[in-house]
N, C-alpha and C positions, 0 to 999 in steps of 0.2 A: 407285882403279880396282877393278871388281867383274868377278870372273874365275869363271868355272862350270869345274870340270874333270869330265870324266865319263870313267872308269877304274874295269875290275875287279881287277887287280893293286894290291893292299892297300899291297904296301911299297914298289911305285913310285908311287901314288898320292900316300903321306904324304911323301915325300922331294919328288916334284915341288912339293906343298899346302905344305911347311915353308919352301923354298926361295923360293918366288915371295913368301909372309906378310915372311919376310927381305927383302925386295925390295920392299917396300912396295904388295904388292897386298895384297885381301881375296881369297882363295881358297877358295871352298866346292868339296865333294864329294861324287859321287855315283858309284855302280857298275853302276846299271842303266839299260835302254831307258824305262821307267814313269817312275820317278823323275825319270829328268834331262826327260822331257816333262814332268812335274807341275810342275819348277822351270819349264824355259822359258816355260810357259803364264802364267804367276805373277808371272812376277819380270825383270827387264830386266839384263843383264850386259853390260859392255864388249867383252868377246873370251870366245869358248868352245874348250876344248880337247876334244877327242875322239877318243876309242880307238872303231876300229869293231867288235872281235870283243866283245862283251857276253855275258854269263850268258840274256839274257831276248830277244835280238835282233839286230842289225845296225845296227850306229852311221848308217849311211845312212837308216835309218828318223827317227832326230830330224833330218836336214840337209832333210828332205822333209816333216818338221813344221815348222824353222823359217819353210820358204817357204808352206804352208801359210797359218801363220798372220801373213805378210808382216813377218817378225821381220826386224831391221836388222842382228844379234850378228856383229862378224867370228868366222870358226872355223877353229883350226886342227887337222887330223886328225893326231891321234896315233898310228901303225898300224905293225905288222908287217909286213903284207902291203904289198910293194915289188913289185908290177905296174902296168904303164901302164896297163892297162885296168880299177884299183881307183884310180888316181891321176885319170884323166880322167871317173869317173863321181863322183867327191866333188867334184872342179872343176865337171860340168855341175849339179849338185844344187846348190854355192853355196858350197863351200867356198873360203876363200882363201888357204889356204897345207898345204904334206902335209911332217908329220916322219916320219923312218923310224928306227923302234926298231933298236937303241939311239942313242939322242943322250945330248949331254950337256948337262946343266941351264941352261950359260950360254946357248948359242944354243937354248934354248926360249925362256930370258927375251929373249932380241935379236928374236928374231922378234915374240913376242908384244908388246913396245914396238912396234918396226914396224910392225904389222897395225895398233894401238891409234892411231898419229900417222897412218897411212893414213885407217881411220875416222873419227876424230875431229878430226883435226886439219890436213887434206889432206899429210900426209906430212911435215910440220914437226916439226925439234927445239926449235922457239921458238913458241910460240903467242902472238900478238900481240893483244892487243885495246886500242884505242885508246891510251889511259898506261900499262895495263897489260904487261909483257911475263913470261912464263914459259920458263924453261931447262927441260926435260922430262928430261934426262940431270944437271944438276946438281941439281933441284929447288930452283931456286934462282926468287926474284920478285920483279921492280922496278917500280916505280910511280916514274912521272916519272926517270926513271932512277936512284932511289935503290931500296938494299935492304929490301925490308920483311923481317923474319922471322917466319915460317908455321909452326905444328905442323901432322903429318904428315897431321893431320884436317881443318884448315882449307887445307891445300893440292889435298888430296883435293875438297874443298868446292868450290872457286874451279874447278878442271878439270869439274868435275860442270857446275856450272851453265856455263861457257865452252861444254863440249862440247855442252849441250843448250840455249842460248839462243834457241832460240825456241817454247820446251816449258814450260807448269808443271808443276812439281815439284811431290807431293806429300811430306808431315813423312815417312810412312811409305817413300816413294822413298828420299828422301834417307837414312833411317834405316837401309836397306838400304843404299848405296854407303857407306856409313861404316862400316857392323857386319857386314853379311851376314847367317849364319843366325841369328848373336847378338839381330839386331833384332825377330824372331820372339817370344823369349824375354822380352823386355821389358816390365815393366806397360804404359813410354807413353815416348813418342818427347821427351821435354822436351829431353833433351840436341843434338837439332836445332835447338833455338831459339838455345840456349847457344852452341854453336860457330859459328853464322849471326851471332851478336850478336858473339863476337870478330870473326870475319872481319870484318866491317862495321867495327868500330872499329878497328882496324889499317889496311884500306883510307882511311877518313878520315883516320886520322891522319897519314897518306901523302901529303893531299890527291887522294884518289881520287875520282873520280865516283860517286854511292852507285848501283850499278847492280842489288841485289838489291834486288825489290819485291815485298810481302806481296800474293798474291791474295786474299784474305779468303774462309777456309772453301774452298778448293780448296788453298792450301801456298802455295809461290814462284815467282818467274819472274825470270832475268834480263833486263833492260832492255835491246834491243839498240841501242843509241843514239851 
C-alpha cells in the first residue's frame, strides 16, 4: 500500500515515513503545497496524510486540487489547529478523517488501515474474492482454505490488483505501488514481471483461478470473474 505524507516538520515527518515503512507501507514524502500537487497530478496513492500549515500555502489548497482533478485518495489531515470550523471545512472539501497533533504513531497507523479497508475494501478485515480470502491484520492468505505463503511484495501485489479489479494496471503503476519514489530511479520495471510471475505460480500451485491477465502493450488487469 502507497501512502503520500505531506509535512513540513522534518523530524516528525521521518519518525511518522520510518514507522508506517515498519508497517509495511511504502511512504513517500513531501513538505510543500507545489510538490505534493506535482506528486498527486502524477501518481495514484492509497491514503494521503496531511498537515495543513505548509511553508508555500494551506494544506486545504491540495484537498481542492484532489476534487479538482476528481482524485479517489482517502486523506487524513494531519493538523494543529483543533477548531470546528478548520475540522468542518477539510470534511466539506473531502477529507475523511482530522488527527490533532500530537498523536501517537499507533492510532495514525489504526486509522490509516481504517480509511484504507473503508476505500478499498468496503470496511473489511478479510477481503474475499472467490477461493481467495486475505486476513488484512494478520497478513495472512488462503486459497481454497489452505495457506499460501506471500513475500511482502507479492502480497502488496494481490491487494493492488484486488483493490483495482476493474482497472488496467500499468508495469509503471505497479512499479510505483511496490517501490514508490524508488521506481522513478530505475532503468525499467522488469522486476514487475518477476513478482506477477511468482504471485501467479504460487496462486496455481494453490489451485487458484489464474485471474491476472496480460493486456498487451497497455500492463495488467485483474479478471473479475
Amino acid at each position: 500500500m502507497k501512502l503520500l505524507l505531506i509535512e513540513d516538520e522534518p523530524e516528525l515527518a521521518k519518525s511518522i515515513q520510518q514507522y508506517l515503512n515498519v508497517n509495511e507501507f511504502v511512504c513517500e514524502w513531501v513538505s510543500t503545497v507545489n510538490t505534493a500537487i506535482d506528486k498527486i497530478s502524477n501518481y495514484e496513492y492509497d491514503a494521503i496524510l496531511l498537515d495543513l500549515m505548509l511553508p508555500d500555502g494551506d494544506g486545504f489548497e491540495i484537498l481542492s486540487e484532489l476534487k479538482k482533478q476528481n482524485k479517489t485518495e482517502g486523506v487524513i489531515i494531519l493538523s494543529a489547529r483543533e477548531t470546528l470550523e478548520t475540522r468542518i471545512e477539510g470534511f466539506n472539501l473531502g477529507a475523511d478523517d482530522y488527527l490533532t497533533k500530537p498523536f501517537h504513531l499507533s492510532e495514525l497507523l489504526v486509522r490509516v488501515q481504517a480509511l484504507i479497508r473503508r476505500k478499498k475494501f468496503d470496511g473489511n478485515n478479510t477481503v474475499v474474492f472467490n477461493e481467495i480470502q486475505i486476513d488484512l491484520l494478520s497478513k495472512s492468505v488462503k486459497v481454497n482454505n489452505f495457506i499460501v505463503e506471500l513475500t511482502k511484495k507479492e502480497m502488496d501485489l494481490l491487494l493492488y490488483f484486488i483493490g483495482n479489479k476493474t482497472r488496467v494496471l500499468s508495469k509503471s503503476a505497479i512499479a510505483e505501488c511496490l517501490s514508490g519514489d524508488m521506481a522513478d530511479m530505475l532503468d525499467n520495471h522488469d522486476f514487475v514481471y518477476a513478482h506477477i510471475k511468482n504471485l501467479k505460480k504460487k496462486l496455481k500451485h494453490a489451485k487458484c483461478n489464474d485471474y491476472i491477465k496480460t493486456v498487451y502493450g497497455l500492463g495488467y488487469k485483474w479478471i473479475n470473474e
